[in-house]
C-alpha positions in Angstrom: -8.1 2.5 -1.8 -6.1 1.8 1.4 -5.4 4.3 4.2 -1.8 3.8 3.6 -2.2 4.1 -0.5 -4.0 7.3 0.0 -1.0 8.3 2.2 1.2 7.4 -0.1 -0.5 9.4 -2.7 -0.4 12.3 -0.6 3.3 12.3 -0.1 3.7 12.4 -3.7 2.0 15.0 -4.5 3.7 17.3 -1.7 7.0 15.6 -3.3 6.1 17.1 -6.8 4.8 20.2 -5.6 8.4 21.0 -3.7 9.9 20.0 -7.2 8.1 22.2 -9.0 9.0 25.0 -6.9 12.2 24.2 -6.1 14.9 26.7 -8.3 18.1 25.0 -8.3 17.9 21.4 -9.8 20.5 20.2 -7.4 16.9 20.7 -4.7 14.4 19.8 -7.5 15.9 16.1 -8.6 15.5 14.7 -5.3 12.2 16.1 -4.9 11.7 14.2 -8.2 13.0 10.5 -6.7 10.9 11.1 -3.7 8.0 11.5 -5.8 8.8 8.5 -7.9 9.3 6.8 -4.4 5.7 7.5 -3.2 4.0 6.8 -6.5 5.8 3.1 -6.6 5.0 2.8 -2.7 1.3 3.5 -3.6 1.2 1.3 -6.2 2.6 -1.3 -4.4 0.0 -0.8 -1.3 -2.9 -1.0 -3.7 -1.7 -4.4 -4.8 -1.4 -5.5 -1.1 -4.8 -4.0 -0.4 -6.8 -5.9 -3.1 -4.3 -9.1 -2.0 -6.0 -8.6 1.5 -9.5 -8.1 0.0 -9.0 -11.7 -2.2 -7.8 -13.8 0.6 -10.4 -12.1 3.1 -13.6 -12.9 0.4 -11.8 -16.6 0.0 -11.7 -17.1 3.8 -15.3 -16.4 4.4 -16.2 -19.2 1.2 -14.3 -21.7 3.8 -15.9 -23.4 6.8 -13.2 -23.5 9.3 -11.7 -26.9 10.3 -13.7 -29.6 12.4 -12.1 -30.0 16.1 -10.5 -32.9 16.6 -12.7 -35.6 18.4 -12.6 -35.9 22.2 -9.8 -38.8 22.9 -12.1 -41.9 24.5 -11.5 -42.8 28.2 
């Protein structure tokens, strides 16, 4: 899990937790979206995460490119 997933996650938890205690649903149902929000934010930063992890492990398979040979005199 990435820093900013577990952010994310955090957020929408506090989100929910305001919802939940919120009275009125005109202060709950944005509470609600926020929390959707996060979640799909989290989600999405997972996805990125184990992109970074894939392209990382395939770089390290790869030798890097030869240099060019010197030009002759």
């Amino acid at each position: 899990m990435t820093t900013m997933q577990q952010f994310y996650l955090d957020r929408a938890q506090e989100a929910g937790l305001l919802a939940n205690a919120a009275p009125l649903a005109n202060v709950r149902e944005p509470h609600r979206v926020a929390e959707t929000t996060w979640t799909d934010l989290a989600a999405r930063a997972g996805r990125v995460g184990t992109m970074q992890v894939a392209r990382a492990a395939g770089a390290a398979g790869r030798r890097p490119p030869r240099p060019p040979p010197p030009e002759p005199r």
